[in-house]
Structures are given as structure tokens and as C-alpha cells.
N, C-alpha and C positions, 0 to 999 in steps of 0.2 A: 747744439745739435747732437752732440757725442751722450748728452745726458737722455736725450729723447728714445732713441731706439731702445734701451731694455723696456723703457714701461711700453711700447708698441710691442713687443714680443711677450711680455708678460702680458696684456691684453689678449693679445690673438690665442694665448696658450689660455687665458681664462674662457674664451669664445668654443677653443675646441670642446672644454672640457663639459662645459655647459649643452653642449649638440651631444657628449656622447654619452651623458644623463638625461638628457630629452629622448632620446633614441632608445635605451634600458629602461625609461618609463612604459614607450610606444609598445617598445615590446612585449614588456609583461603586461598590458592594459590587453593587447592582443590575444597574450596567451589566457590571460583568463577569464575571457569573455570566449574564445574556445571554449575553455574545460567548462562552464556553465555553459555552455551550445550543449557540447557530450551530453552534461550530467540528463539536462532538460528529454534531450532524444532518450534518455535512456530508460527517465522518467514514466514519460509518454509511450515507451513500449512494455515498460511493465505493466502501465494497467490498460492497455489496448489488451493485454495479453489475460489480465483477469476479467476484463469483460468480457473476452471470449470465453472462456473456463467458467462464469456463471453460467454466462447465455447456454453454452453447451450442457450445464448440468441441470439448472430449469426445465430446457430443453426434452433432457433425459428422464427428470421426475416427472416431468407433464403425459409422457409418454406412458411413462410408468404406470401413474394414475390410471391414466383414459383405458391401459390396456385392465387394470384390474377392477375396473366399472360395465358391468355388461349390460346393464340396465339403467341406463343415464336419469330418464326420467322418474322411472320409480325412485332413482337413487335423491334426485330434485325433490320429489314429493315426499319425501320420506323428512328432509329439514323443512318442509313447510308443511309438516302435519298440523302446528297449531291453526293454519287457516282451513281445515275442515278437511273432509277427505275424501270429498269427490276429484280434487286434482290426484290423487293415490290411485282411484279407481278407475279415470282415464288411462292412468301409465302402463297399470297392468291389465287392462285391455287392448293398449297400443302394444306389448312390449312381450307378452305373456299368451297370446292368442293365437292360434293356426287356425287358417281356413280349411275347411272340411264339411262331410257330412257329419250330422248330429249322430251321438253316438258312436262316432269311429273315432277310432286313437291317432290324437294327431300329434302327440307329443307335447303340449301345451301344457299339463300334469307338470312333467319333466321341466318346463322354462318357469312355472309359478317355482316349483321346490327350489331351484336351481338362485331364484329372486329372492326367495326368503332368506337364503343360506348366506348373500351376498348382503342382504339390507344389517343382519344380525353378526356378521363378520365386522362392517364399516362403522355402522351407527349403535349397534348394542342393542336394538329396536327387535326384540321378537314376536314377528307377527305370525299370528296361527295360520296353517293350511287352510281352514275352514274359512278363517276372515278372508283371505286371499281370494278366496272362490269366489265370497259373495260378492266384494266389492266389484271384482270381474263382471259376475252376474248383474248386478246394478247398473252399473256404465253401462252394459251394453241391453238393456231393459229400458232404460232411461237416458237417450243421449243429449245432447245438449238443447234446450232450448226447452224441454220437456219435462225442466227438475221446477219443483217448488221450493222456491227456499225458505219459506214458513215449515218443510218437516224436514226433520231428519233422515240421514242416511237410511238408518232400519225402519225409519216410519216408509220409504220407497219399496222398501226391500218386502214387509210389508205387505204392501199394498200390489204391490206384484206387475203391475202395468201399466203406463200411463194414463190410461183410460179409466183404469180403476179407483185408482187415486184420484181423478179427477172428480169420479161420481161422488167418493168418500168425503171431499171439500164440498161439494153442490149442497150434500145431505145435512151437514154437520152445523149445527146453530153457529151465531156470530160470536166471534170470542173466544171458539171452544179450541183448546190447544189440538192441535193431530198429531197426538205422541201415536207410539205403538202401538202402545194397551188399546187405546181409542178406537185404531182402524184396523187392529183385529178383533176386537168387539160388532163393529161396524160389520166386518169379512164372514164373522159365523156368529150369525144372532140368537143363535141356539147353543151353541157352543158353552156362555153362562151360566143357561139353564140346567144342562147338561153336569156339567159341574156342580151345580148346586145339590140337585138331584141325587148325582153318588154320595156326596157328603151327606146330608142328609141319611143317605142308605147306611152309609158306615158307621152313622151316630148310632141309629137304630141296632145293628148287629152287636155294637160294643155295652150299648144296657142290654140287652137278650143275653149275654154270653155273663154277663154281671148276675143277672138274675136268678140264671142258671147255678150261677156259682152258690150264690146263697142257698137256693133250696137246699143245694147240696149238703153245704155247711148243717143249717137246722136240723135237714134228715139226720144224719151223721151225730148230731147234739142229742135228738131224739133216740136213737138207738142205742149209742153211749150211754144214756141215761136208763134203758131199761137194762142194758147190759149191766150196769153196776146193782141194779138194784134186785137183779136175779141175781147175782153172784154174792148178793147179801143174805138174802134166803136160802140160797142152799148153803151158805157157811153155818149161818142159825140151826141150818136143819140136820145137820152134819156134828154140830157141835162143836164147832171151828169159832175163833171169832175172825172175823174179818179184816184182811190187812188194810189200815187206813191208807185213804187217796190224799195225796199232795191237793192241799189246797187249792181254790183256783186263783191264780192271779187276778190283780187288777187289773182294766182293758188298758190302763197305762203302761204297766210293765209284761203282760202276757204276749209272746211272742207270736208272728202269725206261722198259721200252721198251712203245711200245705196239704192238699186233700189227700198224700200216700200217708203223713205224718199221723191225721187223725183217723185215717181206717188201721193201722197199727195201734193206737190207742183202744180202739175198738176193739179190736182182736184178742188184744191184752190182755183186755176185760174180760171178753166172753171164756179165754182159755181159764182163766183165774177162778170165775165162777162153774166152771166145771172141775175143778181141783189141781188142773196141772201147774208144776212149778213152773213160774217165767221163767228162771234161769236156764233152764232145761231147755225150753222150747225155743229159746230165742235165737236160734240160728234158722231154724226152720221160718219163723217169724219173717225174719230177714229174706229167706227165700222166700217166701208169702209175698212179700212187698214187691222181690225185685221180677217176679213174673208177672203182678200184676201191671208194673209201670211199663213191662216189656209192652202186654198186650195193649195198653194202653197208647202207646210209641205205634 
């Protein structure tokens, strides 16, 4: 009996010890499934907190966009130019247009420039005033239901009416493309003629004005040529001999003359066969020329 009680107390003192290492386990099992609760909560509110700070700045660029787009659709049509460009010419009929009477300023000038300046800011895309207008003009000449899609934009533009165009298709053989050229041939059938005709006339005037020229020339060859040959005569007769003339070039290397060039030549001559020294006269010569080209001008 006297042996039994320590190992009973040594027992009981192993039982405490084992509870109060069960208990230091509990605990810190506790505490760190807290601090992973914290960490998690804390997790969770940093990015609740960035996807508010996106949302809000989205938010603020979307704004930002929409406020520096004043023209939505044109802005739309302007990335879907490659599908054609009557959706273009809807926009800025919708977008670019004030009612009014014809002729009165309704400021609609001011919302096309104002659209150009916007399209060429975003997209890089500069579209002329001019296209601006027509495409305007179009759409509202031509509105839906009333295009053919066998012409083109300019073949409508054109054509000027629906009605027009319409007669221009009735008229036109099977087959036959309806470009531009086509249905403004169609629009003024005189128009070709017409053309033809000046040309023609201007062909005309440019051999007349050729022809002219030449007589000129020959005349001017002919007189030259009696010019020298008086001037040869009276040297003989004088007792003089005659200064020789510079050869004439070949028509390969002879230079052209312009018609003040050869009536100086002429001059030359005549003065020479009257006995005057060229060196002498030739400022006078010079003023000879330059009054003549005056009255000439």
C-alpha cells in the first residue's frame, strides 16, 4: 500500500500536465485561426477598396471620353468608314443640321467645322469642308430607302435626285456601270460636244499661231538675205571688201532664234551695208530691240 501512492500521484501530476498542454495547444489553435480571420478581413477590404478606385476611375475616364466626343455618331461612323459612307452622311445630317429657312444662317456652318476639327483631333481622319457639305447634301437628297446600291456616293450626288437617278437607271443598257462620268454624260448630252468643239477650236488656233510664225521666219530669211546682198554691193562699190558672215550652222547645232534675235540680225546687216561700224551702233541697236519688244508687250 505504502508503495502505491507515489506512482498515483505521479500519475495524477502526469494527467495535470498533459491538460495543461492540451489547453496551450487550444489556445494557440484559437489564436491563429484569429490572426488568419484578421489577416482574411483585411484582405477582403483592400480589394473591395481597389475595386472601388477602378470603378471610380473608369467611371471618371468614361465621363471624360463622352464629355470630349460632341458628335457620337459621326464619331461611330468615322471607325466604320470602310463600310461605305452613307452611315457618315446620315451622322452629319443628324448631328450637323439646323432647321431653318433656306438661306438663313442657322449656324449648322459652325457644327460641320466644329465636327471636322473633332473627327481630325480623335481619328487623324481630315475630312474637307467641302466633302462635309456634300455628304450632308446627299443624305438629305437621298434618304433611306431611296439609295441604290449599284452607284455610288458621287454617282447620287450626281444625279442630283431620286427621281433623276432613277430615269438615268431606266435609260441606261443592261450591264452598263453608273459611275459618275456615265450620269453626267447622261445629265448634259451636250456637254461632250461642247467640249469637243473647244478643243478642236484650240487645235485650230495653235497651227494658225504656228503658221504665222513661220511666215514670219521666211519673211525675215528673205530680207536678211537681200540685206546681205545689198551690203555686198555697195562694199564692191565702195571699194571695201566685205566683212565675212559666220557661217550658217547645221539645223543640228544652230540655235533657235527668237523673232527680236533675227530682226537684230537684220539690222545688223542693213546698218553694215550702209557703212556704219557695228561696234559703234550697238547700243543704239540694243535700244532698237528693247522698244521694239516694249511695243510688242
Amino acid at each position: 500500500m505504502t508503495t502505491k501512492k507515489p506512482q498515483l500521484i505521479s500519475i495524477a501530476a502526469g494527467l495535470d500536465s498533459a491538460t495543461e498542454q492540451a489547453g496551450s495547444l487550444a489556445g494557440s489553435s484559437e489564436a491563429a485561426i484569429a490572426t488568419d480571420s484578421l489577416a482574411n478581413e483585411s484582405i477582403g477590404a483592400d480589394t473591395s477598396h481597389k475595386r472601388g478606385t477602378n470603378a471610380r476611375s473608369k467611371k471618371a475616364a468614361s465621363k471624360k471620353t463622352t464629355a470630349a466626343i460632341k458628335f457620337p455618331r459621326c464619331d461611330a461612323a468615322v471607325r466604320n468608314l470602310a463600310g461605305g459612307e452613307w452611315e457618315l452622311a446620315d451622322a452629319i445630317l443628324a448631328e450637323c443640321s439646323e432647321t431653318g429657312e433656306d438661306g438663313v444662317r442657322n449656324e449648322s456652318y459652325a457644327k460641320m467645322e466644329t465636327m471636322r476639327e473633332e473627327i481630325a483631333k480623335n481619328h487623324g481622319v481630315d475630312l474637307s469642308f467641302e466633302r462635309i457639305r456634300k455628304l450632308r447634301k446627299v443624305a438629305s437628297a437621298f434618304p433611306r430607302g431611296r439609295r441604290r446600291p449599284g452607284v455610288s456616293v458621287e454617282g447620287h450626288l450626281e444625279a442630283g435626285t431620286p427621281e433623276a437617278l432613277d430615269g438615268f437607271i431606266n435609260s441606261a443598257s443592261k450591264g452598263t456601270p453608273l459611275t459618275r462620268a456615265y450620269i453626267r454624260r447622261l445629265k448634259y448630252p451636250a456637254e461632250k460636244a461642247e467640249q469637243d468643239q473647244q478643243k478642236a477650236e484650240r487645235h485650230r488656233q495653235v497651227e494658225d499661231q504656228r503658221a504665222a510664225m513661220q511666215n514670219v521666219c521666211r519673211q525675215l530669211e528673205r530680207e536678211n538675205e537681200q540685206l546681205r546682198l545689198r551690203y555686198t554691193d555697195l562694199c564692191r562699190t565702195t571699194g571695201k571688201e566685205p566683212e565675212p558672215f559666220s557661217p550658217p550652222l547645221s539645223p543640228e547645232e544652230e540655235p533657235a532664234l527668237t523673232v527680236a534675235e533675227d530682226l537684230e540680225q537684220g539690222l545688223r546687216g542693213l546698218l553694215l551695208s550702209r557703212g556704219f561700224d557695228p561696234a559703234v551702233l550697238k547700243q543704239a541697236i540694243a535700244n532698237f530691240v528693247k522698244a521694239v519688244l516694249a511695243q510688242g508687250q
